[in-house]
Rosetta silent file (secondary structure, phi, psi, omega in degrees, C-alpha in Angstrom):
SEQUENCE: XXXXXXXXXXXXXXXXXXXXXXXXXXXXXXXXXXXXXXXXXXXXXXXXXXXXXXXXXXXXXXXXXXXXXXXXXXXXXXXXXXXXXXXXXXXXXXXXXXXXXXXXXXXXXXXXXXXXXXXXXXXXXXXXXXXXXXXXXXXXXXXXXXXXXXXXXXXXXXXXXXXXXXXXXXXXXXXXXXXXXXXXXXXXXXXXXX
SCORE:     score description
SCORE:     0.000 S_00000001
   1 L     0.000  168.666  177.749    0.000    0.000    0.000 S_00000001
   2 E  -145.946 -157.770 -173.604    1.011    3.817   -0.213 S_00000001
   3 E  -120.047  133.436 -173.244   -0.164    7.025    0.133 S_00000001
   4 E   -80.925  103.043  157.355   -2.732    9.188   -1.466 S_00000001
   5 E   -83.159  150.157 -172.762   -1.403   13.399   -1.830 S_00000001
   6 E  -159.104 -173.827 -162.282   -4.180   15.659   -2.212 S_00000001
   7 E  -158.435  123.356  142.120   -4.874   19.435   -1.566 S_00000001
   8 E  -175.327  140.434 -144.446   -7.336   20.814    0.138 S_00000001
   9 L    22.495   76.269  151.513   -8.626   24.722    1.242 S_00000001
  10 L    61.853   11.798  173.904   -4.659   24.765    0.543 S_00000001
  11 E   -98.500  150.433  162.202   -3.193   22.062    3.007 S_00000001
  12 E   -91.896  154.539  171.861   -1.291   18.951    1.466 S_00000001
  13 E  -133.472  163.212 -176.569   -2.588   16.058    2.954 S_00000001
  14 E  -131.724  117.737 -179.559   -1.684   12.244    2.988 S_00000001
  15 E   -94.599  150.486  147.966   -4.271    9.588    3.248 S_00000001
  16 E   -59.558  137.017  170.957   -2.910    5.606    3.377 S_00000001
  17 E  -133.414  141.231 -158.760   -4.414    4.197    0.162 S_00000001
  18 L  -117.132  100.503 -175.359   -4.522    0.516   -0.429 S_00000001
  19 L   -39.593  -35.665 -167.751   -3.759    0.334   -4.702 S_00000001
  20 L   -98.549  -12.810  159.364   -5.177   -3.132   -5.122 S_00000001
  21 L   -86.416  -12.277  169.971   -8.665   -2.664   -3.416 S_00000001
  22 L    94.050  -23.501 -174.085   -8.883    1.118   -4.412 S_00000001
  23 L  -102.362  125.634  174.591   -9.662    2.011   -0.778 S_00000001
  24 E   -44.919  119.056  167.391   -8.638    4.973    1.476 S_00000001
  25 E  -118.799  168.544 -158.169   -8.052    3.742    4.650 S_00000001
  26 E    60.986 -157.088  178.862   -8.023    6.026    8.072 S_00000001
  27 E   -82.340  150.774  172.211   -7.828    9.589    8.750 S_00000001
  28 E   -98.011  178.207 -170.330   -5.334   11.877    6.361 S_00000001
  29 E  -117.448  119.446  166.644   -2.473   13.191    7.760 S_00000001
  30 E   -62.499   54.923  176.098   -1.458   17.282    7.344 S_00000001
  31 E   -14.544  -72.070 -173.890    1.988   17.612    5.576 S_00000001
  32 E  -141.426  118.020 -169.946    1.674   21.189    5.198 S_00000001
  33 L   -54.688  -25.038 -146.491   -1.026   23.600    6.538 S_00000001
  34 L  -154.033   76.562  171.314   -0.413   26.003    3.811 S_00000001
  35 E  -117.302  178.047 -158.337    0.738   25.523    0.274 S_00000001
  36 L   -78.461  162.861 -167.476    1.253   27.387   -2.854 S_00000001
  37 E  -145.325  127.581  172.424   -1.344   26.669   -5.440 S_00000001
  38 E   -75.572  112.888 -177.164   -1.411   27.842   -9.783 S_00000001
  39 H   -60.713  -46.397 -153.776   -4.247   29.758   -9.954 S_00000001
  40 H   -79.714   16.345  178.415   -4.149   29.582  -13.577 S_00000001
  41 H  -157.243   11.837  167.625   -4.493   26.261  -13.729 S_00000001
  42 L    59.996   48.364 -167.889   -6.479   25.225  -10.518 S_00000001
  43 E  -142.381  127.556 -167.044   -3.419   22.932   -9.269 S_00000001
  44 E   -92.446  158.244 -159.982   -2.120   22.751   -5.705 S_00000001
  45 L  -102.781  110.054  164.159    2.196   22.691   -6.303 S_00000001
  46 E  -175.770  174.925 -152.897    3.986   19.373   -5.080 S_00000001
  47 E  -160.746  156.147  167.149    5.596   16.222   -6.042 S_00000001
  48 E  -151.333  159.349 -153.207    6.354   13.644   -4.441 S_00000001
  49 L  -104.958  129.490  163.268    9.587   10.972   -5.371 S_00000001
  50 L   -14.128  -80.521 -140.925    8.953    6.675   -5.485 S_00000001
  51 L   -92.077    9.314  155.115   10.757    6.489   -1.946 S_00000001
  52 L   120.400  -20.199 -174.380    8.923    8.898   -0.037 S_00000001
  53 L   -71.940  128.965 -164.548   10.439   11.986   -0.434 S_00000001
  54 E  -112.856  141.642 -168.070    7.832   15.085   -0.747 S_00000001
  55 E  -140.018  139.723  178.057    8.857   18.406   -2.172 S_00000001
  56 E  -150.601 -175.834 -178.581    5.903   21.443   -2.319 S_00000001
  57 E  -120.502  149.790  174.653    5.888   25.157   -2.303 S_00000001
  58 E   -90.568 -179.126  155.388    4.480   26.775    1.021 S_00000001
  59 L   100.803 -178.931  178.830    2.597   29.699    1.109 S_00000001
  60 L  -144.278 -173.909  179.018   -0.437   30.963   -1.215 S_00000001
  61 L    59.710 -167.447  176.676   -0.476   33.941   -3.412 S_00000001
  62 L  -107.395  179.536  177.177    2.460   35.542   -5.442 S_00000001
  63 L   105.204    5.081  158.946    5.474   37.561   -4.770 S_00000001
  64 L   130.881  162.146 -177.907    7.895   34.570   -4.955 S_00000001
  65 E  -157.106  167.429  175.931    7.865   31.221   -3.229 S_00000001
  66 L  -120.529  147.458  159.502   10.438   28.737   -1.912 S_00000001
  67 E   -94.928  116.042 -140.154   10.879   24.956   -2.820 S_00000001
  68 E  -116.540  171.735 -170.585   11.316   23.233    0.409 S_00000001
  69 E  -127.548  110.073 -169.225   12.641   19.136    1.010 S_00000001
  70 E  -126.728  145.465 -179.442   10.271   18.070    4.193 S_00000001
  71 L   -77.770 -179.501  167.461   10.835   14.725    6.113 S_00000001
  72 L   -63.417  -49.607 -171.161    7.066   12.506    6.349 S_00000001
  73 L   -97.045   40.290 -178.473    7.103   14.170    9.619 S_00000001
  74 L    98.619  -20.357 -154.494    7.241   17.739    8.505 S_00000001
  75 L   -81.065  138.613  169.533   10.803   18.965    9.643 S_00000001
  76 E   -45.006   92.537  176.953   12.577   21.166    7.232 S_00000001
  77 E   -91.535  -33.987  179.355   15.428   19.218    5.759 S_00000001
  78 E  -170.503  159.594  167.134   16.723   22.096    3.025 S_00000001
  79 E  -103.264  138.629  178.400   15.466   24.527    0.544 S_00000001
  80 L   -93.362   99.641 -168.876   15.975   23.649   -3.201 S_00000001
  81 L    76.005  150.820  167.759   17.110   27.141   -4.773 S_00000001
  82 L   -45.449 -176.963 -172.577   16.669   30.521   -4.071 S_00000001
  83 L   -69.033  154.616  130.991   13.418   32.636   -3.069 S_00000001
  84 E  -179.815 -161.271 -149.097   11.801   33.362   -6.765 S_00000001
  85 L  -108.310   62.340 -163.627    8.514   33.095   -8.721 S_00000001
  86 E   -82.085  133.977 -178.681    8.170   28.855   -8.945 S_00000001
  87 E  -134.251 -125.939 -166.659    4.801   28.042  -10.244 S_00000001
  88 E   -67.631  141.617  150.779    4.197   24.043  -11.509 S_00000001
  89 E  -158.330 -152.519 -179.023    6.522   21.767  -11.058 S_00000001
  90 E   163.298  144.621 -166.082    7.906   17.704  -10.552 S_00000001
  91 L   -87.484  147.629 -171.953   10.242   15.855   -9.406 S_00000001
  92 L   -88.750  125.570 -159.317   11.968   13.508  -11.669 S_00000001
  93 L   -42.321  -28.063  170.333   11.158    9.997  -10.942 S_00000001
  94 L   -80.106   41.025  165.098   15.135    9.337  -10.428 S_00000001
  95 L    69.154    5.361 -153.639   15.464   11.870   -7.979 S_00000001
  96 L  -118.395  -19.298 -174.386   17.767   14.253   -9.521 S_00000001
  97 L  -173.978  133.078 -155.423   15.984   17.218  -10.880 S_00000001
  98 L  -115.439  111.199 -179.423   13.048   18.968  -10.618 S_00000001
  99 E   -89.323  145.802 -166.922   11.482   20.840  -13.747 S_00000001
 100 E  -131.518  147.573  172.874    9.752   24.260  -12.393 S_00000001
 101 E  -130.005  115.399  172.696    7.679   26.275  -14.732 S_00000001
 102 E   -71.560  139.363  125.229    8.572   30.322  -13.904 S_00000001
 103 L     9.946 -100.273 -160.309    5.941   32.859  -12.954 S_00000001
 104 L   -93.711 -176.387 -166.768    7.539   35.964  -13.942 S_00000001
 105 L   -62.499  169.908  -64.406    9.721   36.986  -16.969 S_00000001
 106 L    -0.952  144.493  174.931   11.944   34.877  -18.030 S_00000001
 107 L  -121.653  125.501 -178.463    8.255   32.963  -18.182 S_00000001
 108 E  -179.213  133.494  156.019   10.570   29.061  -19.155 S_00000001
 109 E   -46.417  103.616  173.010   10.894   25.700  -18.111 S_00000001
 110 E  -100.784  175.038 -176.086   13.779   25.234  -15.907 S_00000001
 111 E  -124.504  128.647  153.939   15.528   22.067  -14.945 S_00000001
 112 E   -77.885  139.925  152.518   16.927   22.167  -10.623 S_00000001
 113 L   -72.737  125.987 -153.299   19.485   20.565  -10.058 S_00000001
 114 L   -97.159  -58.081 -161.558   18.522   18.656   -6.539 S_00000001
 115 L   -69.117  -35.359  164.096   22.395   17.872   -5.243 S_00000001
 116 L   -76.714   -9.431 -127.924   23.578   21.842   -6.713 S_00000001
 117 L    14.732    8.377  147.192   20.294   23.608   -7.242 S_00000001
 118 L    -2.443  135.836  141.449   22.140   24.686  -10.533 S_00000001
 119 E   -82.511  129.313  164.790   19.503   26.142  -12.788 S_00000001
 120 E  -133.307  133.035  168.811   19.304   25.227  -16.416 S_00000001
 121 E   -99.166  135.262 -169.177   16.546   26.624  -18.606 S_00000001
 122 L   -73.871  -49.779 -173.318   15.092   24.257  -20.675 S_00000001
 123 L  -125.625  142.507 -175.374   12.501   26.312  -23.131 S_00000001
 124 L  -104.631    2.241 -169.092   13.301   29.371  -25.058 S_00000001
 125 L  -151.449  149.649  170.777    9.711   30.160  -26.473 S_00000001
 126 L   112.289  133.503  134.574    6.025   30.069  -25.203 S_00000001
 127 L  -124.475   58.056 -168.513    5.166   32.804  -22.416 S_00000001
 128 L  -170.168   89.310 -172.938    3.206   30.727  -20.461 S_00000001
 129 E  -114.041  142.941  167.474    4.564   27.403  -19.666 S_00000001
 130 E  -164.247 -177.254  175.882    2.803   25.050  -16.933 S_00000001
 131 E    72.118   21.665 -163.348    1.994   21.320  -16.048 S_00000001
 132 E   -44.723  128.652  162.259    6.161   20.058  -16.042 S_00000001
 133 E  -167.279  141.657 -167.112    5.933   15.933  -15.906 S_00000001
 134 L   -77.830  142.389  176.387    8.845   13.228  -16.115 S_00000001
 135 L   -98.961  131.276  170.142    8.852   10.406  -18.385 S_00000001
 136 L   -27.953  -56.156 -174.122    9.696    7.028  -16.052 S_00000001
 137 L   -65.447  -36.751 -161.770   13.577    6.988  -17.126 S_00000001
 138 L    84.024   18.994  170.765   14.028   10.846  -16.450 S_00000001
 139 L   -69.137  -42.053  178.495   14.789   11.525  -19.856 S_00000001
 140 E  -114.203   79.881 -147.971   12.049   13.543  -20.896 S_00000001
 141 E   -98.165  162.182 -173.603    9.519   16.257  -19.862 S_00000001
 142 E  -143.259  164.860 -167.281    6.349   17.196  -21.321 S_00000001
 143 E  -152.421 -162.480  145.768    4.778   20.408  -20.553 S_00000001
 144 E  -120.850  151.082  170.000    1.859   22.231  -21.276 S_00000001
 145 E  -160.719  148.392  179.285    2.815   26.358  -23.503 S_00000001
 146 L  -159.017  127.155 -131.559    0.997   28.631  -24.734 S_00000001
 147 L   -87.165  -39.251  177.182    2.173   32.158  -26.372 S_00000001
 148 L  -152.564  150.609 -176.410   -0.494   34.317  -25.043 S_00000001
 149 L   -34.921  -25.219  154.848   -3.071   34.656  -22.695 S_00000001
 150 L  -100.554   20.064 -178.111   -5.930   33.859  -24.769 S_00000001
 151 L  -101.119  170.221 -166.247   -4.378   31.368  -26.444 S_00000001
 152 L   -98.123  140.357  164.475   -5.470   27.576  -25.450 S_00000001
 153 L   -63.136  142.175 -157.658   -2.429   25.364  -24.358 S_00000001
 154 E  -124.273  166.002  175.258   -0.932   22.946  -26.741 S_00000001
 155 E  -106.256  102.077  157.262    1.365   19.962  -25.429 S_00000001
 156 L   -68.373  174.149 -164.434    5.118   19.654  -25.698 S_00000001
 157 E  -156.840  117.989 -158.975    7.623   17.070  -25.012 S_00000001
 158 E  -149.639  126.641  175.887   11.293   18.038  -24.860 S_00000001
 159 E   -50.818   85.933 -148.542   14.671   16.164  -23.955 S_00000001
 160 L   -37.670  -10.293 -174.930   15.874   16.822  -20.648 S_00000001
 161 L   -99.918  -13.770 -174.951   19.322   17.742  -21.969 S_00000001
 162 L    83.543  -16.875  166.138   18.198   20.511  -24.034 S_00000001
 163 L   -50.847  -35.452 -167.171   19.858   18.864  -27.374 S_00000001
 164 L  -118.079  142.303  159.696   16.677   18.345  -29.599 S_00000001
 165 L   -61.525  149.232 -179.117   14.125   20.779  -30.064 S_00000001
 166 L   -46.467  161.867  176.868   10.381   20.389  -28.332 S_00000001
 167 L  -138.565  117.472  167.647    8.587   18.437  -30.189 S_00000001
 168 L   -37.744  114.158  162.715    4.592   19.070  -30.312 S_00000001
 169 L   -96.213  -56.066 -178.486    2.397   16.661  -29.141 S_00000001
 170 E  -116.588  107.783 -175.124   -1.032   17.815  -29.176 S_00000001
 171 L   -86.150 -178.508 -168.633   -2.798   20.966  -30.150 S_00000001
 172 L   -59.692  152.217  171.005   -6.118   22.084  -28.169 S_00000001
 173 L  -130.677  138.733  163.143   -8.793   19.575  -28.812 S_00000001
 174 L    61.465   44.782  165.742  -13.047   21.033  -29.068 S_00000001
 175 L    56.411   70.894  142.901  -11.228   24.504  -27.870 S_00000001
 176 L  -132.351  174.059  175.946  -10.082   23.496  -24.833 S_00000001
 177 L   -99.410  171.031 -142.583   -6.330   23.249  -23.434 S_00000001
 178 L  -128.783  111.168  158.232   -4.107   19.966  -23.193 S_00000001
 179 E  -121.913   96.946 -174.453   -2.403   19.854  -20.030 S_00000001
 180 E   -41.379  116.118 -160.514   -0.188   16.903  -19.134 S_00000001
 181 E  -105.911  -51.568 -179.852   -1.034   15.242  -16.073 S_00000001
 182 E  -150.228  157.273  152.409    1.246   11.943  -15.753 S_00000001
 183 E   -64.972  173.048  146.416    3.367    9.015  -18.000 S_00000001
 184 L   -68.099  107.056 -156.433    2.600    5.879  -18.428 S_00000001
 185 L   -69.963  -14.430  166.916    4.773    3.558  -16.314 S_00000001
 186 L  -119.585   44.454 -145.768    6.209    2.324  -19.415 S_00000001
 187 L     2.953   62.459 -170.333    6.385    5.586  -20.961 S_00000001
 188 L  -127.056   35.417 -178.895    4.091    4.972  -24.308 S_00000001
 189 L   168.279  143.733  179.800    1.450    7.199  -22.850 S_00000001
 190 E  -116.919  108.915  165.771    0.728   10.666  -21.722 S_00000001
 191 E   -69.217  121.398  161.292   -2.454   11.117  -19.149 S_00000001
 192 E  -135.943  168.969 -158.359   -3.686   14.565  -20.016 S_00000001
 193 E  -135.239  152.870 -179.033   -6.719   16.378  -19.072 S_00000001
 194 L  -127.911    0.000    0.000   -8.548   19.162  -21.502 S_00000001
């Protein structure tokens, strides 16, 4: 069995969830009273790593946020990167690097480093990037961008090294936007929600 992450009126929460019956069991558990949440996409911001490790942003609103490394039982172990304007992001199933999609200008997909916090930015185009998610190996991110505010989001897919250009996956389907939710554990599928 594992654990269930959820959001709600802005706390992360943890339930025990038992995968092959489908059922919550007990009370959840509060991670964090108070985390940051993308308005612009209705999504409360955290990840969480195979082995347990949970990484979220605290706080609500704008004006900059921190990414913080919290134990199960809450305690602060380090912050990943400076103070700035972190909006979606995920941790890459090996552990190693977190793609963040920035807030303010630059508006670009970065890649963290987890052991440096090294920045690298990843996308050069789009000003509105959101939805970052890891292909199983950690090769590969997918995103959601879109150039301007009234434009609908289309789905990219881009090499984690930055060598090949994105490559399109999807444009808006019935005029709604494509936003990439999860892989496929054997990465031959993209879950995405319109």
């Amino acid at each position: 069995s594992g654990y269930l992450l959820y959001s709600e009126n802005s706390a992360l929460l943890a339930r025990k969830f038992n995968p092959s019956t489908g059922v919550l069991e007990g009370e959840a558990a509060t991670i964090a009273d108070s985390i940051q949440m993308d308005m612009e996409v209705s999504h409360a911001v955290f990840s969480a790593s195979h082995d347990g490790l949970v990484v979220y942003q605290p706080g609500s609103g704008f004006g900059g946020t921190d990414l913080v490394w919290r134990d199960w039982n809450g305690k602060v172990l380090s912050q990943l990167g400076p103070h700035d304007n972190y909006g979606e992001f995920a941790l890459s199933p090996d552990g190693r690097k977190v793609a963040v999609a920035m807030t303010a200008p630059p508006r670009a997909l970065w890649l963290l480093d987890v052991d440096s916090s090294r920045r690298t930015r990843l996308t050069f185009d789009g000003n509105f990037i959101t939805n970052p998610v890891w292909s199983p190996d950690s090769k590969r991110v997918a995103y959601a961008m879109r150039q301007n505010p009234s434009d609908k989001y289309t789905m990219f897919v881009r090499d984690a090294t930055g060598a090949a250009a994105a490559e399109k996956l999807l444009d808006p389907l019935r005029e709604a936007s494509i936003l990439p939710v999860a892989w496929s554990p054997d990465g031959k599928y993209i879950l995405f929600y319109e």
